[in-house]
N, C-alpha and C positions, 0 to 999 in steps of 0.2 A: 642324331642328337644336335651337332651344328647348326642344321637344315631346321630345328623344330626351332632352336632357342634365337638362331635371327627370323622367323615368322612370328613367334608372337611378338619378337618387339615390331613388326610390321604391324600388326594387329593392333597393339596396343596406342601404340599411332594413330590408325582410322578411330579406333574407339572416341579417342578423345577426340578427334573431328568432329565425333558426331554428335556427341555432348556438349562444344560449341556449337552448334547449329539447334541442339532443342534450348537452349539458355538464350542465344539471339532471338528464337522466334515469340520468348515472352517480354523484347523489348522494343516488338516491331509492331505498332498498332494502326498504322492505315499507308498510302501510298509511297509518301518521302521515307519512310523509313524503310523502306521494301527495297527500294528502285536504289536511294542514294542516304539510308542511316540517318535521315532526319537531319545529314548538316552538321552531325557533331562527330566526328569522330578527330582525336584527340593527335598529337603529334607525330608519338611514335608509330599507334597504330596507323597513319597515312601514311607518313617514310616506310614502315616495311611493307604492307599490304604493296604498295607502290613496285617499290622495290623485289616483293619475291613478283606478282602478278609479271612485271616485265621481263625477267630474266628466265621466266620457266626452266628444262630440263637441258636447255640452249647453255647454264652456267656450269651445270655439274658435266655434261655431257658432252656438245659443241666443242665449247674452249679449249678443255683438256682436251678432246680429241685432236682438233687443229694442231692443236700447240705439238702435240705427241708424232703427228703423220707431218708435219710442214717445218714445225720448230718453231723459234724464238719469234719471228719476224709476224707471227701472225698475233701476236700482243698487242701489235699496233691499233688494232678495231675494239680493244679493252679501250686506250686513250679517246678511241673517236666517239666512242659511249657515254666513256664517262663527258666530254665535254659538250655533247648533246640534253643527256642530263641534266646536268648544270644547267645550262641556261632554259632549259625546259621549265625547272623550279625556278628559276631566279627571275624568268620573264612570262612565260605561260603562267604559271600556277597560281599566283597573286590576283593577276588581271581576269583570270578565268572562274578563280573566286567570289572575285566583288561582283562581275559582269553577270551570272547565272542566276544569281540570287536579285541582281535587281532586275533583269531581263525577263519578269511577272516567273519567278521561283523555279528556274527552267533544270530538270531535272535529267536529262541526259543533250547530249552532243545534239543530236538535229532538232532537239525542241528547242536549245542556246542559238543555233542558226535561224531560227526562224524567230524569235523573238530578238532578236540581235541585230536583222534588217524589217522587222515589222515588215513577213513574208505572207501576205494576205493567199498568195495562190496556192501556198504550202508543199509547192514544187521542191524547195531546199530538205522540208520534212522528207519525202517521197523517197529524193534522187540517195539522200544519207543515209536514212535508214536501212532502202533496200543492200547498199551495201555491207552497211554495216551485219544483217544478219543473215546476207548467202556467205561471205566472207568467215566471219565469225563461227557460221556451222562448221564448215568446212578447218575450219580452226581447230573448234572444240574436238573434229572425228579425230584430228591428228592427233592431238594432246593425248587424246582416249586410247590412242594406239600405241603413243608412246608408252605411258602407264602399264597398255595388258605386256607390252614387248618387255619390258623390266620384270614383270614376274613372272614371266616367260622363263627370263635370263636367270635369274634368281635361285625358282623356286621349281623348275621344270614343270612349271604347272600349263595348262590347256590355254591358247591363246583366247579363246571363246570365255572358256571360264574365269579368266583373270579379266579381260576386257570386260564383263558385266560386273566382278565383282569390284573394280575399282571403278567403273562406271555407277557403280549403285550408292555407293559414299558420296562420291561427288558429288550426285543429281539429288541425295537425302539431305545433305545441308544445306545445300543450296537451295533449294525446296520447301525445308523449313524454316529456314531463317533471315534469306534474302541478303541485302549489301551489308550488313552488320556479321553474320555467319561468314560470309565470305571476307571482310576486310579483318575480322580476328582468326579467322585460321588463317590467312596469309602472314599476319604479323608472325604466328608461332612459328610458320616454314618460312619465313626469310631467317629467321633465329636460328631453327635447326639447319638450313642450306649456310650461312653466315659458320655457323659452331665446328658443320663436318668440314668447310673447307678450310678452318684456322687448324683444325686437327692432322687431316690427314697427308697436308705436306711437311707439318711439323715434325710427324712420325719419318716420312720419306727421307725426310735428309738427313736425320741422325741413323737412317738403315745404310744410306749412304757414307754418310761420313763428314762431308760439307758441301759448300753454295760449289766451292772451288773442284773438289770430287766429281761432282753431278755434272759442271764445264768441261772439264779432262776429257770424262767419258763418254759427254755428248760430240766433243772434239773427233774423239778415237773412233767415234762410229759415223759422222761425216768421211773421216779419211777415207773408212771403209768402203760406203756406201756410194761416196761423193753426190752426198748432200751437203746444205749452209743448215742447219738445223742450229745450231749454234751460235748463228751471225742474227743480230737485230736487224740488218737490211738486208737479209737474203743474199750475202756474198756480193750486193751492190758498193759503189761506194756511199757514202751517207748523204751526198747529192742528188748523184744521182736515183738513189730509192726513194729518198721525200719530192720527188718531182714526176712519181713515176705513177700513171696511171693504179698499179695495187693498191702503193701508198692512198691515193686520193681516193675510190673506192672503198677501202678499209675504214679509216677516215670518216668519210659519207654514211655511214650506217648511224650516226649518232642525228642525222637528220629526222628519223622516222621519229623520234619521240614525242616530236608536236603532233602528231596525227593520229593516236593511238588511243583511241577509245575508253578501253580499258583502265588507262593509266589518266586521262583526263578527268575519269568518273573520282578518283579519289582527290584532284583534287579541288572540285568541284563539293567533294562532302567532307573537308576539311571546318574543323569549328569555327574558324573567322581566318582572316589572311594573316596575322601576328603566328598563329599555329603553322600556315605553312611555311614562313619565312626560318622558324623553327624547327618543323619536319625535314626544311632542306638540306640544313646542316647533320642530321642523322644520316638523313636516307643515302647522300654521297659517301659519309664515312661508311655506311653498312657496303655499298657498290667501291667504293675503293678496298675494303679488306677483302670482299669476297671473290672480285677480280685478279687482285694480286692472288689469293687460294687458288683458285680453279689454275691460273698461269702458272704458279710451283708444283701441281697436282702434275699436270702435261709435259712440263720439263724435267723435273725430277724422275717420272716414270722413263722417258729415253734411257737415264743413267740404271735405274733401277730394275729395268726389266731385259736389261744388253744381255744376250747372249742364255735366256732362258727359253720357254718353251712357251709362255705368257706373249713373249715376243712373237711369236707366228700368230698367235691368237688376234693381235693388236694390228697385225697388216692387215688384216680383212676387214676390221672393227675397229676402227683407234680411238671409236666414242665410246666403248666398254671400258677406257684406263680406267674410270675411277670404281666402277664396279669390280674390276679385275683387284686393284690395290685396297678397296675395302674386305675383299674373301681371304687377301691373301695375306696383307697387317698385321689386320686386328682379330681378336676373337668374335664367337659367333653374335654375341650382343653388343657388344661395338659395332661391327661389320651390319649387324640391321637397324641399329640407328644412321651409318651411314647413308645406306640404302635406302632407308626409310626420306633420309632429306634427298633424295634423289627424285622419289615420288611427289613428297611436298613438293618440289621446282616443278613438275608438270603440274601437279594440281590446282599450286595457286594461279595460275594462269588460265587453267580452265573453267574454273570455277569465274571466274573475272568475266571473263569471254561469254559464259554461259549466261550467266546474269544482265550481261551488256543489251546480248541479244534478245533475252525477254521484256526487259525494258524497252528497246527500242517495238516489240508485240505489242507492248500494253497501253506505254504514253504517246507511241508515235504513229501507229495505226489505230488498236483501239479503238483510243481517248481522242485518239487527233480526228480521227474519218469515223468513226463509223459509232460513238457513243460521247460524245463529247461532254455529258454532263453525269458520266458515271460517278456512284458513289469510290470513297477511297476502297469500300467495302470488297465490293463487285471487280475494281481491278486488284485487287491484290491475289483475287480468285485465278482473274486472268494471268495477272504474272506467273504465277504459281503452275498452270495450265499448259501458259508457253516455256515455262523451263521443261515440265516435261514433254513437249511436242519436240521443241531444237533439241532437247537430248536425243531424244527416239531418234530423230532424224541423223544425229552424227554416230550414233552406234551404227546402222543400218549401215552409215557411210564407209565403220570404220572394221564392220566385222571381214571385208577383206582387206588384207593388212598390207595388201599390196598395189592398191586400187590408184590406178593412175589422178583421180580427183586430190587426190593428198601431197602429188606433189605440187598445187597450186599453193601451200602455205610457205613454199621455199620463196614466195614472191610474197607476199599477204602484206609483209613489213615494208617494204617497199610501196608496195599499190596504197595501204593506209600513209605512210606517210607523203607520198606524194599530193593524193586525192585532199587528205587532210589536214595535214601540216602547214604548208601555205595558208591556207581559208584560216583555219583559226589562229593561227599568230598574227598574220595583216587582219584580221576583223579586230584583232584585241589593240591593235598600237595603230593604224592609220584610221583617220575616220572618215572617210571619203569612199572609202570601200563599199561597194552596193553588193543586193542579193545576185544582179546579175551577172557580177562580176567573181562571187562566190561560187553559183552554179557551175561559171564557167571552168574558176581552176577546180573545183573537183574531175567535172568529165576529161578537161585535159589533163592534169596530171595524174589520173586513173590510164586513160589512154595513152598518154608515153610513156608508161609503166612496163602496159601490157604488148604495144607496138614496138619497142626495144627490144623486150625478151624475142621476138617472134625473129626480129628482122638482124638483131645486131650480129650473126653472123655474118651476114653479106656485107657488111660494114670493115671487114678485116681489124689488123690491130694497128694503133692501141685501141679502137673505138669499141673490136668487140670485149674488152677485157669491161667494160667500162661500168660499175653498176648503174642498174639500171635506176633508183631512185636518184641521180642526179641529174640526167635529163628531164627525168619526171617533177621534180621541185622546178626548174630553172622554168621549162616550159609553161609550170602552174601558175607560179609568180607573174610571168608575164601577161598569161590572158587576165589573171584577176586585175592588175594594173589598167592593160589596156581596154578592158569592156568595164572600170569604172570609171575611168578616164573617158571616156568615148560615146560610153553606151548609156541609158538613162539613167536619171538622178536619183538620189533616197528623197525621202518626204524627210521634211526638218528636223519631226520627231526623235529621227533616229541619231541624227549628230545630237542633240539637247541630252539622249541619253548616253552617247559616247563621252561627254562633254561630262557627266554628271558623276559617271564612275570614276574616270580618271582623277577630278578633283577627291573624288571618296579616297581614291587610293595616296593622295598627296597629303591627307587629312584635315582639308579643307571644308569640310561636311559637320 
C-alpha cells in the first residue's frame, strides 16, 4: 500500500508533464518558438527554468551526499555557485540578450558566435556545435540513467523498464512542445525541488531537536570516527583552508556557468533585458533557499541517522540521504512528492540538454549547411526528428548503466565551461575580440580540460588536487587575448555592432 500510494504521486507528476507539453505545442507555431519560445518567456519562468535546468539531480542528490560523507566544509562550492551565478545574471544575461536578438535573431549559442564575429567560413558554427551535441548526448544518457536508477531505488522496478519509461515522458514533451514545454515544466520542478528542500530539513531538525543537537552529535561522531565533518575548513585553520588548493577548486566551480548552453538558451529567450534583470533577483533567492536545503538535508542526516542501520546503507551511498530521509519521515504521499522532485532535478536538465542539442541539428547544421532557406515548417519537422535521433542515441548509450562513456559527464561542466565561458563573456564586454581568437579559446580551453584530467597525476600535489576548469579558463583567456591581439583583424562591421548594443543596453537607442 506505501509502495502503490508514493507511485501514483510519481505518476501523477509525469501526467502533468505531459499535459504541459500538449498545451506548449499549441503555442509553438514555426522555428523561434520551437528552438527558443519566441523571445517571450516571462521572469519567473526564466529564473526557475534557469535555475531547476542547472542544478539537475546534482541539488537533491550530490550536495546532500557530499555534505553527508565529507561534512560541513564541502558547503564551500554552494558559495562558489552561487557567486558564479550571480555574476552570470548580472553580466552575461543582459548583454546576451540585447546581442542575440540584434546579431540577425540568433537563436542558439553557435549561431550568436557566428553572427557576433560576422564568421563568413562558419568554422565557429562547426567547432560549437559539434560540441555542443557529442557532449550534450552523452549528457542526456547520464541524466537518463540517473532517472531509471531512482526508480530502481524506489520502486524495485527493472532498470530497462524504468530507464524507457522515464525516458518516454521526457522525449514526449520535449517532442511536443519544444522550449516552451521544457522552460514550463522546469519552472514547476524548480518549485517542487525549492518546496522538498524547505520541507525536508525543516522535518529533520525538529526529529532532532535543534541546529545545536544536530552540532553535538555531528561532534560525537567526528570523535569517533576522527573525522572534521563538523568543522567549515576541514579541521584547517581558517587561513589556512581559504588558501588552500580545495578551497580554491570548490570555489572555481561557479566559473562553468558562462559556458553552459543550456542555461544561456534561457536567457537568450527572456522577454526583453528589464525581465532579466528581474528574473535575477528570483532565480538567486530560489538557489540561495534551496542550497541552504540540500546543506541542512546532509548535515542534519549525520545527526539523524548516527548509530541506525540507514547509517551502513549511507557508507556505500551517501547520495541516497535524501531518498533514505524521504522513506523514512514522511508518509507514503509526502515521501513521493519528495521523490518525485528528485526526478524533476534530473529531468529539468534533460530535458534542456535534449532540446539544446536538436537545436543545435536543425539551425546549426541543417539550416546552416545543408538547407539554408528551409521553411520555419520543414525545420520544426527536423527539430522534432532530431530530439528523437539524440534521444535514441543516449538511451542506447545509457542502457548499460555502467558504461565507462558516462563517466565523461563528471568532466562535461568543466570542458563546457572552459571551451565556453571565456568566448562568450570576452565577446560580450571586449570588442576587439575576433572569430580567431574565439576559435582559439574554445579548442584550448576544451584541451586543458581534457589534458589535465589525463596528466595531473604526474603533476603531484597541490597541482594534482587542482580542478581542472581553472587551468582550462586561465589557458582559454589567454589564447582568445593573444590570437586577437596578434592574429587578424574583424571587418568594422563587427565593432559598429559591438558599438550598437552596448549603447542599447546603456539606453541610449
Amino acid at each position: 500500500m506505501e509502495q502503490t500510494a508514493t507511485l501514483v504521486t510519481f505518476l501523477f507528476y509525469l501526467v502533468m508533464m505531459l499535459g504541459i507539453g500538449v498545451y506548449a505545442y499549441k503555442q509553438t507555431s514555426d522555428l523561434s518558438d520551437y528552438i527558443l519560445g519566441g523571445r517571450r518567456l516571462g521572469r519567473w519562468v526564466t529564473a526557475l527554468s534557469a535555475g531547476a535546468s542547472d542544478m539537475s539531480g546534482w541539488l537533491l542528490m550530490g550536495l546532500p551526499g557530499a555534505i553527508y560523507a565529507s561534512g560541513f566544509s564541502e558547503a564551500w562550492i554552494a558559495l562558489g555557485l552561487l557567486l558564479g551565478a550571480y555574476w552570470n545574471w548580472k553580466i552575461t544575461a543582459p548583454k546576451l540578450r540585447a546581442y542575440t536578438e540584434h546579431a540577425g535573431n540568433s537563436l542558439t549559442l553557435p549561431d550568436y558566435f557566428t553572427n557576433r564575429f560576422r564568421d563568413e567560413t562558419k568554422i565557429l558554427r562547426i567547432v560549437s556545435a559539434s560540441i555542443i551535441l557529442v557532449f550534450f548526448t552523452v549528457y542526456v544518457a547520464s541524466g537518463l540513467t540517473a532517472g531509471a536508477k531512482l526508480f530502481e531505488a524506489s520502486f524495485a522496478m527493472d532498470y530497462h523498464v524504468a530507464l524507457f519509461v522515464g525516458g518516454a515522458v521526457i522525449i514526449s514533451y520535449t517532442f511536443i512542445g519544444g522550449f516552451l514545454a521544457v522552460s514550463w515544466t522546469d519552472m514547476v520542478q524548480g518549485l517542487l525541488m525549492a518546496a522538498a528542500l524547505v520541507v525536508a530539513p525543516i522535518v529533520m531538525i525538529f526529529e532532532v531537536g535543534s541546529v545545536d543537537q544536530v552540532m553535538a552529535v555531528t561532534r560525537e561522531v567526528d570523535q569517533a570516527a576522527g573525522t572534521v565533518k563538523a568543522d567549515l575548513f576541514a579541521g584547517k585553520s581558517a587561513v589556512d583552508y581559504l588558501f588552500s588548493v580545495s578551497f580554491i577548486s570548490l570555489m572555481a566551480w561557479g566559473l562553468g556557468y558562462y559556458g553552459q548552453p543550456h542555461l544561456l538558451a534561457r536567457f537568450m529567450a527572456a522577454q526583453s533585458v528589464n525581465e532579466v534583470h528581474a528574473a535575477r533577483r528570483i532565480a538567486m533567492s530560489w538557489m540561495g533557499v534551496s542550497m541552504i536545503g540540500a546543506i541542512g538535508v546532509g548535515l542534519f542526516a549525520i545527526a539523524y541517522f548516527h548509530q541506525t542501520e540507514n547509517a551502513l546503507l549511507l557508507a556505500e551511498d551517501s547520495e541516497q540521504v535524501f531518498i533514505i530521509a524521504s522513506k523514512v519521515l514522511f508518509n507514503p504521499w509526502v515521501a513521493g512528492f519528495l521523490l518525485a522532485a528528485i526526478l524533476a532535478a534530473v529531468m529539468s536538465t534533460i530535458d534542456s540538454q535534449l532540446l539544446v542539442s536538436s537545436s543545435a541539428v536543425t539551425e546549426d547544421f541543417y539550416r546552416g549547411f545543408i538547407k539554408p532557406h528551409a521553411s520555419d515548417r520543414e525545420l520544426m519537422v527536423i527539430g522534432r526528428v532530431a530530439v528523437l535521433v539524440v534521444a535514441a542515441i543516449a538511451m542506447l548509450i545509457a542502457v548499460d548503466k555502467e558504461s565507462k562513456v558516462l563517466g565523461l559527464v563528471s568532466n562535461a561542466w568543466a570542458g563546457f565551461g572552459a571551451a565556453f565561458g571565456p568566448v562568450v563573456l570576452m565577446s560580450l564586454v571586449w570588442r576587439k575580440m575576433t572569430k580567431w581568437g574565439a576559435l582559439a579559446g574554445m579548442i584550448v580551453g576544451a584541451a586543458t580540460v581534457i589534458l589535465w584530467i589525463q596528466f595531473k597525476a604526474d603533476l603531484g600535489a597541490p597541482w594534482s588536487q587542482l580542478y581542472e576548469m581553472i587551468p582550462g579558463v586561465i589557458m582559454a583567456c589567454l589564447a582568445i587575448f593573444s590570437v586577437s591581439i596578434w592574429g587578424p583583424r574583424n571587418e568594422s562591421q563587427v565593432g559598429d555592432d559591438f558599438d550598437h548594443v552596448s549603447l542599447s543596453l546603456k539606453g541610449n537607442l
